[in-house]
Biopython code that builds the backbone (N, CA, C, O; Angstrom):
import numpy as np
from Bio.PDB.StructureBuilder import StructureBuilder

atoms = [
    (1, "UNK", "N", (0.828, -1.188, 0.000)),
    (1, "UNK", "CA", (0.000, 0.000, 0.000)),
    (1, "UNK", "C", (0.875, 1.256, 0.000)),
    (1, "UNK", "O", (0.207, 2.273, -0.188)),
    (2, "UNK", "N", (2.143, 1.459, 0.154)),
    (2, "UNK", "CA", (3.138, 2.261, 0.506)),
    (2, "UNK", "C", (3.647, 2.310, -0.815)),
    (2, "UNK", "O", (4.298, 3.312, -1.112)),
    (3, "UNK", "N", (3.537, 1.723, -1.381)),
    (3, "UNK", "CA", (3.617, 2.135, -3.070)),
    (3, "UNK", "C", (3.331, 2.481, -3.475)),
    (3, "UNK", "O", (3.846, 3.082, -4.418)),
    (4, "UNK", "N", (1.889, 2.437, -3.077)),
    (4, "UNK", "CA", (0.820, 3.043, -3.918)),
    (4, "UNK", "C", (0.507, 4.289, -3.953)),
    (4, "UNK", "O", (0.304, 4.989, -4.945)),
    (5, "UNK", "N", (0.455, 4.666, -2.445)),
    (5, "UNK", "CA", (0.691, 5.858, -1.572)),
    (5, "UNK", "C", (1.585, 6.810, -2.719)),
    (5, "UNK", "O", (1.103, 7.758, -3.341)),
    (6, "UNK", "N", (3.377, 6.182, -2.865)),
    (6, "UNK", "CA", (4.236, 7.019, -3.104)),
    (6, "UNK", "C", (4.012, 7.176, -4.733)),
    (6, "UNK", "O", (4.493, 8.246, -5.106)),
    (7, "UNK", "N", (3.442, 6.445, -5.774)),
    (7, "UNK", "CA", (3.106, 6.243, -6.727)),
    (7, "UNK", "C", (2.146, 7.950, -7.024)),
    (7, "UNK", "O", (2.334, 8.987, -7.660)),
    (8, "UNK", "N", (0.981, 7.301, -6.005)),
    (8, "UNK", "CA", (0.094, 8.580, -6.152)),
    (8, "UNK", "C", (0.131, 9.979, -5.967)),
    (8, "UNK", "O", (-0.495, 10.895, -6.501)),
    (9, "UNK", "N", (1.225, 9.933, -4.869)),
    (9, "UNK", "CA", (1.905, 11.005, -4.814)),
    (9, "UNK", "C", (2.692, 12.005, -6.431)),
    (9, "UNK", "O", (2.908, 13.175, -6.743)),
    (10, "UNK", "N", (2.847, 10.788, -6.962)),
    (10, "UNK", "CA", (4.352, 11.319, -7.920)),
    (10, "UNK", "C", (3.228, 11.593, -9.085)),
    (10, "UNK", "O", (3.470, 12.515, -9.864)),
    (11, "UNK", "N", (2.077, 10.886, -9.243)),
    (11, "UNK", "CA", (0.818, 11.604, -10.567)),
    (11, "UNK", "C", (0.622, 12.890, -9.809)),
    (11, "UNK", "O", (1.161, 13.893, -10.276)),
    (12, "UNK", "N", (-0.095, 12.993, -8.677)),
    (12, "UNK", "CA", (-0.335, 14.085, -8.199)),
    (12, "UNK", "C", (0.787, 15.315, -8.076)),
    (12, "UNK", "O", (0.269, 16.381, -7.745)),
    (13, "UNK", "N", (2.072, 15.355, -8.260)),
    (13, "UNK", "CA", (2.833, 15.741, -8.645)),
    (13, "UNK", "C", (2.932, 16.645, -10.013)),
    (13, "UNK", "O", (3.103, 17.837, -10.267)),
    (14, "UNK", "N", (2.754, 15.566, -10.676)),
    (14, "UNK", "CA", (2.344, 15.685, -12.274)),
    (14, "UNK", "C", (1.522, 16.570, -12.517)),
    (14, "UNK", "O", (1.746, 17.504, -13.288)),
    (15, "UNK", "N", (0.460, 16.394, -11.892)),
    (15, "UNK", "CA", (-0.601, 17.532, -11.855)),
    (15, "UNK", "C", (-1.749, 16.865, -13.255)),
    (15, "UNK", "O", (-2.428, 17.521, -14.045)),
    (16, "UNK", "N", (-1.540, 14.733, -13.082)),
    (16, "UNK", "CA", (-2.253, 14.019, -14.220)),
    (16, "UNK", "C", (-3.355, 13.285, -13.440)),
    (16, "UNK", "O", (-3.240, 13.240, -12.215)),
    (17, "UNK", "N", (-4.648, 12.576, -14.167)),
    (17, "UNK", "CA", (-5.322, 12.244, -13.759)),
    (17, "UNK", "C", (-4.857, 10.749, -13.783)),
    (17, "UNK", "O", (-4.817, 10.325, -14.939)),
    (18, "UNK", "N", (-4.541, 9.946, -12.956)),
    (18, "UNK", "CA", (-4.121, 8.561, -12.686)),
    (18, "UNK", "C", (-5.380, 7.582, -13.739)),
    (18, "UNK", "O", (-6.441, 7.989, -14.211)),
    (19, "UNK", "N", (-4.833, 6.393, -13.826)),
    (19, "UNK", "CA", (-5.873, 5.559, -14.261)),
    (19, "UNK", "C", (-6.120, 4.603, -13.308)),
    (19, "UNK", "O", (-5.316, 3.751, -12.929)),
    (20, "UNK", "N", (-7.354, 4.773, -12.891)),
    (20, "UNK", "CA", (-7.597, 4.029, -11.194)),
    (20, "UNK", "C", (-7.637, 2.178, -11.916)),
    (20, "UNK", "O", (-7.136, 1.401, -11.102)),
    (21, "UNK", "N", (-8.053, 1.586, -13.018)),
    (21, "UNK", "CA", (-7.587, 0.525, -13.223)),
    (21, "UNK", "C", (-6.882, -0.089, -13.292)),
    (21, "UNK", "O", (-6.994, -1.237, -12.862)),
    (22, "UNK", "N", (-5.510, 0.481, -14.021)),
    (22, "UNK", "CA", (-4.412, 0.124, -14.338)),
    (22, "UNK", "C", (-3.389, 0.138, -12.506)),
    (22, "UNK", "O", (-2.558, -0.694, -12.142)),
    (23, "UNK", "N", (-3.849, 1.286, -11.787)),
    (23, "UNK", "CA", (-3.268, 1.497, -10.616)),
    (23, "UNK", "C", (-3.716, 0.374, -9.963)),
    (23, "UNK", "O", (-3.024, 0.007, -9.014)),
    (24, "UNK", "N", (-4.740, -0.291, -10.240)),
    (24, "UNK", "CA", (-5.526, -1.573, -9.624)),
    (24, "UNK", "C", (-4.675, -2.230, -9.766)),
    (24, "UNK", "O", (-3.910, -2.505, -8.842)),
    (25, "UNK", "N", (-4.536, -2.715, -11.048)),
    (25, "UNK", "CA", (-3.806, -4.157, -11.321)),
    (25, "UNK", "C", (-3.027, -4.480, -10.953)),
    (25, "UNK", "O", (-2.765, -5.508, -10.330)),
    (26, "UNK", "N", (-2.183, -3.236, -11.418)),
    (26, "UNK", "CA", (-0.430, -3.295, -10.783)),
    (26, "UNK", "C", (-0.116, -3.006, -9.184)),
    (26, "UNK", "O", (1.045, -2.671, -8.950)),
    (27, "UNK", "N", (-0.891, -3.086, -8.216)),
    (27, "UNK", "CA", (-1.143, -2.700, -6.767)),
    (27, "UNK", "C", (-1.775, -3.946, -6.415)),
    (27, "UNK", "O", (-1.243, -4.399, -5.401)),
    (28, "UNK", "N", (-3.031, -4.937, -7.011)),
    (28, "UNK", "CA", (-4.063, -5.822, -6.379)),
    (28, "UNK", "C", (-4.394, -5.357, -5.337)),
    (28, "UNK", "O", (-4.214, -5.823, -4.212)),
    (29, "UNK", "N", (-5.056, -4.113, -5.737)),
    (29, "UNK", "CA", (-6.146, -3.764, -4.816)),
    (29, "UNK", "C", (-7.668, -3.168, -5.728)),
    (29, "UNK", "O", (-7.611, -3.126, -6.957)),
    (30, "UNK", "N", (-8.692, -2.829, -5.152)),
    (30, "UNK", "CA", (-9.519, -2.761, -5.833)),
    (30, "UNK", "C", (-9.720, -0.873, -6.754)),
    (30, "UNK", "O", (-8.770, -0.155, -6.441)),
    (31, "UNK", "N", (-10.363, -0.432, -7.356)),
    (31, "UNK", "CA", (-9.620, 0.576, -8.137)),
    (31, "UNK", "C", (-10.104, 1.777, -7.524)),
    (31, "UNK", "O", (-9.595, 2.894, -7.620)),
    (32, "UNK", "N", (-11.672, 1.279, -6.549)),
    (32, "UNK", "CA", (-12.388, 2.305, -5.862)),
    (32, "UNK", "C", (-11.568, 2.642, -4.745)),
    (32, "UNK", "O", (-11.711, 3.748, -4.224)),
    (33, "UNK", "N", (-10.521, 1.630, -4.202)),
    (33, "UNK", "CA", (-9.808, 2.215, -3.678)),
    (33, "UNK", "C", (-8.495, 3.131, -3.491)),
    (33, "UNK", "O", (-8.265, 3.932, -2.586)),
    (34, "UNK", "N", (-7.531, 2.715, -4.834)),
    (34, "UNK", "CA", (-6.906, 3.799, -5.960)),
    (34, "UNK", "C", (-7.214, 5.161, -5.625)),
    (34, "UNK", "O", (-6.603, 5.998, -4.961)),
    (35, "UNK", "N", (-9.120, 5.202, -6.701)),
    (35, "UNK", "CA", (-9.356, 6.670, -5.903)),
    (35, "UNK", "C", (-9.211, 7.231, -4.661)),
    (35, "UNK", "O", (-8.653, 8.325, -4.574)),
    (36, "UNK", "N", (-9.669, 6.599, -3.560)),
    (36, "UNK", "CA", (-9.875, 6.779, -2.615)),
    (36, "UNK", "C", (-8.832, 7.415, -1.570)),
    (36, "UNK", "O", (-9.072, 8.218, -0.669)),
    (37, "UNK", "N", (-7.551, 6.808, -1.957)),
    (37, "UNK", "CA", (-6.583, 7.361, -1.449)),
    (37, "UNK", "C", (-5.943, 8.662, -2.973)),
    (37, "UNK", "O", (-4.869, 9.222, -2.751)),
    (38, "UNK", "N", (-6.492, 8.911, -4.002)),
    (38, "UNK", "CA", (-6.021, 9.635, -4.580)),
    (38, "UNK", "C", (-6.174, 10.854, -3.977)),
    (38, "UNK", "O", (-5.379, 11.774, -3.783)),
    (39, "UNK", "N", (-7.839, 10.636, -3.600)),
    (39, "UNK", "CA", (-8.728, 11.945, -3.364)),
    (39, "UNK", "C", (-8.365, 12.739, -2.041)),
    (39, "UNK", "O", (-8.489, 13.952, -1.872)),
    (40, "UNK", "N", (-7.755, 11.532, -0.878)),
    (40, "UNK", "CA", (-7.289, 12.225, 0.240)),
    (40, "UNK", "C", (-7.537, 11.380, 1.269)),
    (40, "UNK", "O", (-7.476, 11.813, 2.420)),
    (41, "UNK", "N", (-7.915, 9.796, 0.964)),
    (41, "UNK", "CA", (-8.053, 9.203, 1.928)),
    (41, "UNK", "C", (-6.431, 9.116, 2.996)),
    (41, "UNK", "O", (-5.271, 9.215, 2.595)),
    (42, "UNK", "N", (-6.903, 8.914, 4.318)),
    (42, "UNK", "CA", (-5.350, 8.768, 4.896)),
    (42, "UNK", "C", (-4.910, 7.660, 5.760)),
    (42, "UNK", "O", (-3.832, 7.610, 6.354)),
    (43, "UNK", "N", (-6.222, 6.419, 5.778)),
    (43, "UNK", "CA", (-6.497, 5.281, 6.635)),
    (43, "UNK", "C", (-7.518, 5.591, 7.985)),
    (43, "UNK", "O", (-8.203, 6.600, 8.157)),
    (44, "UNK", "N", (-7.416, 4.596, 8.735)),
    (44, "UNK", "CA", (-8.016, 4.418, 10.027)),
    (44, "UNK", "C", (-7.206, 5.413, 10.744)),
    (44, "UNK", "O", (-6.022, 5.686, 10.545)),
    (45, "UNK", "N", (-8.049, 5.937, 11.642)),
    (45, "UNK", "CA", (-7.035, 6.418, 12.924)),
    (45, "UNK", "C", (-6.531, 5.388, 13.593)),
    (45, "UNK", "O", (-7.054, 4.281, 13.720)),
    (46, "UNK", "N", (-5.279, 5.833, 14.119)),
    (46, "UNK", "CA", (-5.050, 4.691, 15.165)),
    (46, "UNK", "C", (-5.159, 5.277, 16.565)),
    (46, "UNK", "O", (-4.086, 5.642, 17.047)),
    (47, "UNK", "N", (-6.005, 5.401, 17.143)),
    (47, "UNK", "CA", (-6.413, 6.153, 18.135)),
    (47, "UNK", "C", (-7.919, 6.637, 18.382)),
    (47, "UNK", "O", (-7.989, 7.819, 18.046)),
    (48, "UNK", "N", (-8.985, 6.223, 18.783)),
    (48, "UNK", "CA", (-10.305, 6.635, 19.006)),
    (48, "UNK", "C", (-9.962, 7.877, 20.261)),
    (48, "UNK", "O", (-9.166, 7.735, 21.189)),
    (49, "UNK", "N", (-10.666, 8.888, 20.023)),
    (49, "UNK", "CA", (-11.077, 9.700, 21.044)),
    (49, "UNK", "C", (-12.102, 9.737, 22.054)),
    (49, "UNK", "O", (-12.460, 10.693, 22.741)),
    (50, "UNK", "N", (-12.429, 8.809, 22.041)),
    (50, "UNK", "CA", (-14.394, 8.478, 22.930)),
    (50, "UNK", "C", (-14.218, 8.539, 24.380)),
    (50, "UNK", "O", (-13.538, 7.673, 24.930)),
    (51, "UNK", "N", (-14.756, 9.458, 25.037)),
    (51, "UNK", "CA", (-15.279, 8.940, 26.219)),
    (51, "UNK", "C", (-15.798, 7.908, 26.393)),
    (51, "UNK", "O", (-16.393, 7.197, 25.582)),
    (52, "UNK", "N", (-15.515, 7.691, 27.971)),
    (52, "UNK", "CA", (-16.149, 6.699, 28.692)),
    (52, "UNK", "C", (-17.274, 6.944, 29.088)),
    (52, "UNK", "O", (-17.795, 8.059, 29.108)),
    (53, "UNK", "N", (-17.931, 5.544, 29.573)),
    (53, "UNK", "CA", (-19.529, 5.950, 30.254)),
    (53, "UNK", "C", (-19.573, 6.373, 31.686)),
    (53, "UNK", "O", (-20.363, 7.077, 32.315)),
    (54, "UNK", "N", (-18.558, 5.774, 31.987)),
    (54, "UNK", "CA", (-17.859, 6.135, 33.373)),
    (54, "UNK", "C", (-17.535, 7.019, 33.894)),
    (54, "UNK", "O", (-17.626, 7.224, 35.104)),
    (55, "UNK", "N", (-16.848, 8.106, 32.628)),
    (55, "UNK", "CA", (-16.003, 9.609, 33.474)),
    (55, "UNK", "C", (-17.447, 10.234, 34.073)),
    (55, "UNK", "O", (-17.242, 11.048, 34.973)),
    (56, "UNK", "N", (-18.568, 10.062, 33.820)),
    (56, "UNK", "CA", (-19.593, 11.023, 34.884)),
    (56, "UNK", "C", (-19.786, 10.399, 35.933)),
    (56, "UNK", "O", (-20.442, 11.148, 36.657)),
    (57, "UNK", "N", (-19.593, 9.450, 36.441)),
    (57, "UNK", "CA", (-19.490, 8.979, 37.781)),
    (57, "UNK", "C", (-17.640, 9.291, 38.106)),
    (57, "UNK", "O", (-17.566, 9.283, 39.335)),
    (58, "UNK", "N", (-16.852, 9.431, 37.787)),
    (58, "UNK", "CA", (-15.377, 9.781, 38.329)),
    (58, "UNK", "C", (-15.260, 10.227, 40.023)),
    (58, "UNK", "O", (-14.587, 9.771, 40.948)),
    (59, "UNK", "N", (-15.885, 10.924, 39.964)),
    (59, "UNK", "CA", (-15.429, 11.506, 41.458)),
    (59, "UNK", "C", (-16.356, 10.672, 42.236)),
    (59, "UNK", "O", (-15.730, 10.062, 43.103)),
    (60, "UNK", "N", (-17.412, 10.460, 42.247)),
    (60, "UNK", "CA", (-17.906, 9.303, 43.222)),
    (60, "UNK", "C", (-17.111, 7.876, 43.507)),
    (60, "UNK", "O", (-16.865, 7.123, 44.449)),
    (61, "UNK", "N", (-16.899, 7.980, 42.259)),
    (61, "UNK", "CA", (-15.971, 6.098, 42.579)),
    (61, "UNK", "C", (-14.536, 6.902, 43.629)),
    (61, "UNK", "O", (-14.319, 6.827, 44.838)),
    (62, "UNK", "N", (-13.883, 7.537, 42.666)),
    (62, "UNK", "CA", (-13.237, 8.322, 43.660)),
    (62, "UNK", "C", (-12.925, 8.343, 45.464)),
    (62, "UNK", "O", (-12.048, 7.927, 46.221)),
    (63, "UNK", "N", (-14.355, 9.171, 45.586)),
    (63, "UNK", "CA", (-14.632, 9.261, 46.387)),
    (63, "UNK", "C", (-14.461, 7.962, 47.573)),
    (63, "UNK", "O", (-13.809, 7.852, 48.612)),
    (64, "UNK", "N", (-15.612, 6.878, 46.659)),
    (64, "UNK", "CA", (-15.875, 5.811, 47.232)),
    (64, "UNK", "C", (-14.243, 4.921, 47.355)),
    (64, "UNK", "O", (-14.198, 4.321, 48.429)),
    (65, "UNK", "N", (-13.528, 4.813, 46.882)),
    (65, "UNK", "CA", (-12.117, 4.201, 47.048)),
    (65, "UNK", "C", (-11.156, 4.787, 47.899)),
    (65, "UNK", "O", (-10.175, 4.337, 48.491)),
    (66, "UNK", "N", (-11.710, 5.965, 47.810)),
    (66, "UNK", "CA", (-10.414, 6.826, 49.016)),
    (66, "UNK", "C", (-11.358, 6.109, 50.291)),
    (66, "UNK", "O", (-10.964, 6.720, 51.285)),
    (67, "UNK", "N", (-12.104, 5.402, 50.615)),
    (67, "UNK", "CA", (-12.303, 5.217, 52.265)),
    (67, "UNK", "C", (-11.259, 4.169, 52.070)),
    (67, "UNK", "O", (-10.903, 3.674, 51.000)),
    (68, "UNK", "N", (-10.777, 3.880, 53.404)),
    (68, "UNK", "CA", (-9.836, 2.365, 54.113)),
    (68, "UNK", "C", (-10.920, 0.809, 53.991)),
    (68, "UNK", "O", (-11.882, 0.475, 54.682)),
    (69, "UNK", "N", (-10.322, 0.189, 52.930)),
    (69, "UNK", "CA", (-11.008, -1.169, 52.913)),
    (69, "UNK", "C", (-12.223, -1.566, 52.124)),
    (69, "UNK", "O", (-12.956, -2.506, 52.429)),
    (70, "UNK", "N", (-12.394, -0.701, 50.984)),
    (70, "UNK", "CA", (-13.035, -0.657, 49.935)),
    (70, "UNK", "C", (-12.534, -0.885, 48.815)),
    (70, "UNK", "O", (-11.741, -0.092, 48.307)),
    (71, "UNK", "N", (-12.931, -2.085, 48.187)),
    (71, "UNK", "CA", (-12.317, -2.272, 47.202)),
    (71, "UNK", "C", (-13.284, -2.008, 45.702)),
    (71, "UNK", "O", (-14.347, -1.400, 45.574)),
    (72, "UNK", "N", (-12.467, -2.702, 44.708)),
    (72, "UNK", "CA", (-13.090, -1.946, 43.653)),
    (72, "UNK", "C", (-14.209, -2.592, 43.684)),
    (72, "UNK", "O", (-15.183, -1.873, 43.465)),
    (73, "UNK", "N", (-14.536, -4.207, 43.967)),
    (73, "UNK", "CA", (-15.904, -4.746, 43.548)),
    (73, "UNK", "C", (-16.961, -4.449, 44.328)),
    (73, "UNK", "O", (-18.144, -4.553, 44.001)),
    (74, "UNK", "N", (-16.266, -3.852, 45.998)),
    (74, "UNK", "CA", (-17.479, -3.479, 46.736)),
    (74, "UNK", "C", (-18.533, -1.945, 45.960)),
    (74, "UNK", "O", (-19.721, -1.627, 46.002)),
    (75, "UNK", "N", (-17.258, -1.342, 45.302)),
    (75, "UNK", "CA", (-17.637, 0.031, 44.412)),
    (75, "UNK", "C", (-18.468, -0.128, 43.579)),
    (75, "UNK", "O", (-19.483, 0.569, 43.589)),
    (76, "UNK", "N", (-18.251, -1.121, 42.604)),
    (76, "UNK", "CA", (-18.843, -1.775, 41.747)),
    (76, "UNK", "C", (-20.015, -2.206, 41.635)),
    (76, "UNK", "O", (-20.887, -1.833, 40.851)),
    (77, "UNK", "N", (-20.071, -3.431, 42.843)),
    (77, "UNK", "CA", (-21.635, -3.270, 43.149)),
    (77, "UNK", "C", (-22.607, -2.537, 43.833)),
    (77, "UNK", "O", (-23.825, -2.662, 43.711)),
    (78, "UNK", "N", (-21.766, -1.463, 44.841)),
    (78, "UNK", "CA", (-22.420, -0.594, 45.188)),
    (78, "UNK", "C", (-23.237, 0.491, 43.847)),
    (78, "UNK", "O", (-24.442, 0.672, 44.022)),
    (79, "UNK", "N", (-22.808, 0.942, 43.003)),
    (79, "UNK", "CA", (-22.923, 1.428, 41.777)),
    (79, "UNK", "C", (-24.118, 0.666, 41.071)),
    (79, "UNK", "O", (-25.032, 1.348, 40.609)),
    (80, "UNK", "N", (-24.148, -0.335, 40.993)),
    (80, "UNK", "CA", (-25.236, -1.362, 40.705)),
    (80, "UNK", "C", (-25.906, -1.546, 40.952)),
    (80, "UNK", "O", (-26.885, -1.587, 40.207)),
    (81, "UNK", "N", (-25.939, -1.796, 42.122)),
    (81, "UNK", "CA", (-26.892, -1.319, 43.127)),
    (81, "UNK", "C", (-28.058, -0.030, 43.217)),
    (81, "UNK", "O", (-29.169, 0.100, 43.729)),
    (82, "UNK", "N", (-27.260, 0.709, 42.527)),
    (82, "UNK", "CA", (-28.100, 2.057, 42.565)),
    (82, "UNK", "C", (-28.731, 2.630, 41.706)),
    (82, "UNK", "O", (-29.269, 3.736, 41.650)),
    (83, "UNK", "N", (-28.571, 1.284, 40.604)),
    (83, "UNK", "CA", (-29.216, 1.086, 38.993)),
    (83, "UNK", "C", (-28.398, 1.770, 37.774)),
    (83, "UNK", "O", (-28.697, 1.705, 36.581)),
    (84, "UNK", "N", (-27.368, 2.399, 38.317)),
    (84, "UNK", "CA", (-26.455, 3.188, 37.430)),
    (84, "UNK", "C", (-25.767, 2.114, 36.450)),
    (84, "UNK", "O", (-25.405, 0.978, 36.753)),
    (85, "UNK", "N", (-25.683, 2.704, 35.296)),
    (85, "UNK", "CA", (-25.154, 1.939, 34.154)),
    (85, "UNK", "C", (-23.471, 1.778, 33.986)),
    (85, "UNK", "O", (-22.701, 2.292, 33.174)),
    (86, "UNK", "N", (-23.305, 1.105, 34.793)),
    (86, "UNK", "CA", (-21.599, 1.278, 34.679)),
    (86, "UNK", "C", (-21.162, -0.384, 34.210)),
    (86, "UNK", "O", (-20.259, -1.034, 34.738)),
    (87, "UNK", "N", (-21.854, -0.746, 33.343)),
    (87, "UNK", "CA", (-21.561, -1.805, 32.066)),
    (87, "UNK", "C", (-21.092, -3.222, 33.279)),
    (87, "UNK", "O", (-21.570, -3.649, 34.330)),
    (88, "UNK", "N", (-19.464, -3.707, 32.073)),
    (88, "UNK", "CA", (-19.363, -4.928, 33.306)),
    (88, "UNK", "C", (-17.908, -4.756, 33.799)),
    (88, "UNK", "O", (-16.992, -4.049, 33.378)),
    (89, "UNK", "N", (-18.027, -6.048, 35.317)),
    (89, "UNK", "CA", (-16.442, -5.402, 36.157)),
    (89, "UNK", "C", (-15.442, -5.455, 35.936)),
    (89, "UNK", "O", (-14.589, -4.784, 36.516)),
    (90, "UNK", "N", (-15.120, -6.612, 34.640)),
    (90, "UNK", "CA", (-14.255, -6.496, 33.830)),
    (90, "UNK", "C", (-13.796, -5.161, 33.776)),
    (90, "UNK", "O", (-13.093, -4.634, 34.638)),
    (91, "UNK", "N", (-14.451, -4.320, 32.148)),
    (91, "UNK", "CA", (-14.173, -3.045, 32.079)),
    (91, "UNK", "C", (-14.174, -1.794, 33.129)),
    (91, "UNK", "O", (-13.297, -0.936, 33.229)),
    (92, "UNK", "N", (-15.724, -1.938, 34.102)),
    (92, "UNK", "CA", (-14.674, -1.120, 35.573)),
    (92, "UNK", "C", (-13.712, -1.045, 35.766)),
    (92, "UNK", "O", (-13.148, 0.034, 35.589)),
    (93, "UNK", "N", (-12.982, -2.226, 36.258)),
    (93, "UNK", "CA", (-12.190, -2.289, 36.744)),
    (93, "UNK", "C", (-11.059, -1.722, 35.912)),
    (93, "UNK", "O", (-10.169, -0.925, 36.207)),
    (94, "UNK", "N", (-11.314, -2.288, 34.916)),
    (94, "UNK", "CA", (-9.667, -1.431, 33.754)),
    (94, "UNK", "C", (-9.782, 0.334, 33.740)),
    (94, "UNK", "O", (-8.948, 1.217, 33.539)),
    (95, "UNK", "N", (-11.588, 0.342, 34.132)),
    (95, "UNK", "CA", (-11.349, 1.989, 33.802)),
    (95, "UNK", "C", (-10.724, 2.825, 35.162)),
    (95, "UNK", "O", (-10.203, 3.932, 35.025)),
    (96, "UNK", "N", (-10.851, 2.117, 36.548)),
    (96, "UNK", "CA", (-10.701, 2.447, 37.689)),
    (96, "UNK", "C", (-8.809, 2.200, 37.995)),
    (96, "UNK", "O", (-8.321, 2.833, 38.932)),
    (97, "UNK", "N", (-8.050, 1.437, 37.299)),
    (97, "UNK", "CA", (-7.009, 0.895, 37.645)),
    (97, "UNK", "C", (-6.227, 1.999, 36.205)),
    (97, "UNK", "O", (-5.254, 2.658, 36.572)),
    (98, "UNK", "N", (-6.593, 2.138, 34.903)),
    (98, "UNK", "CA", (-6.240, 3.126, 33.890)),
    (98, "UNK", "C", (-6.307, 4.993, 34.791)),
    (98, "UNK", "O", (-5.637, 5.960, 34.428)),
    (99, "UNK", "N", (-7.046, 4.976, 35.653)),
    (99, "UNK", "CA", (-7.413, 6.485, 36.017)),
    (99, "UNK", "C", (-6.692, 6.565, 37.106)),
    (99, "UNK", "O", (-6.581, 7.719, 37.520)),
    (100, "UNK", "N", (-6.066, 5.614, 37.830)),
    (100, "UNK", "CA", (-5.167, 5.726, 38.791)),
    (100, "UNK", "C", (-6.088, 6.236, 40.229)),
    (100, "UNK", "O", (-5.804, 7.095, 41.064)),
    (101, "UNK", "N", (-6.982, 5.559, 40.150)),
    (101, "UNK", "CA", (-8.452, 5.676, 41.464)),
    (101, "UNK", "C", (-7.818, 4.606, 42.569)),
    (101, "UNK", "O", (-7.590, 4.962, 43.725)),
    (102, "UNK", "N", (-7.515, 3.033, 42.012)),
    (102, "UNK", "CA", (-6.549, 2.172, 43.103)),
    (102, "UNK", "C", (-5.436, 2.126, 42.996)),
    (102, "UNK", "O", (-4.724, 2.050, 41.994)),
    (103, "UNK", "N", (-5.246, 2.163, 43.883)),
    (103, "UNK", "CA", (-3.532, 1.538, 43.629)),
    (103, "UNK", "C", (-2.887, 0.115, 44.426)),
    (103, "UNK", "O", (-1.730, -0.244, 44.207)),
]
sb = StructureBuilder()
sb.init_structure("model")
sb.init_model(0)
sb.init_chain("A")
sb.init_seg("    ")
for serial, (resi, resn, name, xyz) in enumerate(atoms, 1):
    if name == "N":
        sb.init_residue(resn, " ", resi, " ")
    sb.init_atom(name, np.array(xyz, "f"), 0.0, 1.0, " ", f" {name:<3s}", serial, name[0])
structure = sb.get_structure()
């Protein structure tokens, strides 16, 4: 794909209109995709930006972990308890141990 990339670069250079078939063949890739990176495609991010469902509860869990002898699953199901949507403890837990809430 890094060929193709530098290929497209060097028409675009040119200031020529590529032939997205021929760029097919000689690449084996498909030609809609040729264009695709002609036009300005640049791939996937590698990196999502998304919040969590979690950061609006933050300072409560917080909260709830700074007492002595609370751990994360008592948090957890306390949270659950209270009908709040905080998914499963699996992922809690990665989001509580990623935010530096236990240690």
């Amino acid at each position: 794909m890094e060929d193709l990339i530098k290929q497209i670069e060097i028409i675009k250079e040119a200031g020529i209109k590529p032939n997205y078939s021929e760029l097919s063949r000689m690449y084996g890739v498909d030609r809609r995709t040729v264009k695709k990176y002609f036009e300005g495609y640049e791939g996937r991010p590698t990196k999502r930006s998304k919040p969590s469902k979690l950061d609006k509860y933050y300072y409560e869990i917080k909260a709830m972990l700074l007492r002595e002898g609370i751990t994360i699953r008592a948090v957890y199901e306390k949270l659950k308890e209270e009908g709040l949507d905080v998914g499963t403890y699996s992922n809690f837990s990665k989001y509580v141990k990623r935010k530096g809430l236990y240690l």
